[in-house]
Legacy VTK file of the C-alpha trace (Angstrom):
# vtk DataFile Version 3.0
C-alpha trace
ASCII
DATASET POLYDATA
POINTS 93 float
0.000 0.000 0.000
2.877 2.431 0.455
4.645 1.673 -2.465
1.541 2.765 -4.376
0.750 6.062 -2.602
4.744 6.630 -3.500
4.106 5.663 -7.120
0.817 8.013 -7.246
2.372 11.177 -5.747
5.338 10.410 -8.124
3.308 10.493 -11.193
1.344 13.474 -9.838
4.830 15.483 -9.339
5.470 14.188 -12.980
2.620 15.527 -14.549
2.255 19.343 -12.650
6.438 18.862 -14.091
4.889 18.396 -17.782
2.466 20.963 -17.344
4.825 23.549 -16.247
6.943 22.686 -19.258
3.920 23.489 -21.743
2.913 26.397 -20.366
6.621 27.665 -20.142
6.774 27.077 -24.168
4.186 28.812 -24.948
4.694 31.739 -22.508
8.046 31.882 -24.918
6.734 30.997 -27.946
4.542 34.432 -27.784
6.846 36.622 -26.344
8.494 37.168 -29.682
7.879 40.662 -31.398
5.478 40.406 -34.735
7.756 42.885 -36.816
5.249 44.868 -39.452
6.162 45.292 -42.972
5.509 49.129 -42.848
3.864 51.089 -45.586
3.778 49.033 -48.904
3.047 51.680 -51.900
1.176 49.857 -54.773
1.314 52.517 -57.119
-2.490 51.881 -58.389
-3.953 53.620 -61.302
-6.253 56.709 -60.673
-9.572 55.574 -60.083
-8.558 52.155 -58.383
-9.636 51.415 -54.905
-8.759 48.304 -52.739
-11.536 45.924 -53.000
-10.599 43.071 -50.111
-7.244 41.908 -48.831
-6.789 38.522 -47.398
-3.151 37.447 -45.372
-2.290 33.872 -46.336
0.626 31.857 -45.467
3.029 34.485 -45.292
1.411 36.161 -47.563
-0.811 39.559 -48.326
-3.836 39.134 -51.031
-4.655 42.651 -52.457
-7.696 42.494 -54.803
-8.311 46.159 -56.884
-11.081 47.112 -58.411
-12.417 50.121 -60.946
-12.259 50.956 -64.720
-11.149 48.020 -66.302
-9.213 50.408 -68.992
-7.431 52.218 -66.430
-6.003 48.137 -65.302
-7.502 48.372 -61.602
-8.758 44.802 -61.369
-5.857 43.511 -60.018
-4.674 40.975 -57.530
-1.500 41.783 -55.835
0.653 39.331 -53.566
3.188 40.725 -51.074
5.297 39.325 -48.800
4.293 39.709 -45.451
7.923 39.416 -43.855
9.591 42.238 -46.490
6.797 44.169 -47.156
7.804 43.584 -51.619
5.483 42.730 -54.204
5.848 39.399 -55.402
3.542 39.821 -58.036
0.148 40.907 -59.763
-2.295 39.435 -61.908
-3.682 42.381 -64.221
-7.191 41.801 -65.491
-8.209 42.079 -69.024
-11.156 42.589 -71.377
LINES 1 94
93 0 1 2 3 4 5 6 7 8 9 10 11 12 13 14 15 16 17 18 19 20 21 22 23 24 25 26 27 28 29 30 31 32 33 34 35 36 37 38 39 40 41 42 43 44 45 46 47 48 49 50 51 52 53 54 55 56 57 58 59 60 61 62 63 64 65 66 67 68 69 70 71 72 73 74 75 76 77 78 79 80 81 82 83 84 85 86 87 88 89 90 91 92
């Protein structure tokens, strides 16, 4: 009977242990600062507004719309760690 009031207190001591250890990583694992990117100039087209934006693995989703002649329908991806335009897709007629 001892030995097993010795082998529960044990595992209890191992567990609050492992539960300490979790709660320490994440405590650290937020602490880090979120750098932003800053302001990112897209240089739209006069007439162009910023229709919806969406962040996705790593990633910033910039759909334009407005006159289709003046090229605002647009879908721009920057990088969410530099803050540089990876790349557009440019509607068309």
């Amino acid at each position: 009977m001892q030995a097993l009031k010795i082998l529960v207190i044990g595992m209890g001591v191992l567990i609050a242990l492992g539960l300490a250890l979790v709660v320490y990583g994440f405590a650290r694992g937020k602490s880090e600062d979120v750098k932003g990117i800053g302001d990112v100039e897209l240089n739209l087209p006069p007439g162009c507004v910023i229709a919806a934006a969406e962040g996705l693995d790593g990633r910033l989703i910039v759909r334009t719309e407005g006159p289709m002649e003046r090229g605002c329908q647009q879908v721009i991806l920057i990088d969410m760690a530099t803050g540089g335009i990876l790349g557009r897709v440019l509607g068309s007629n």
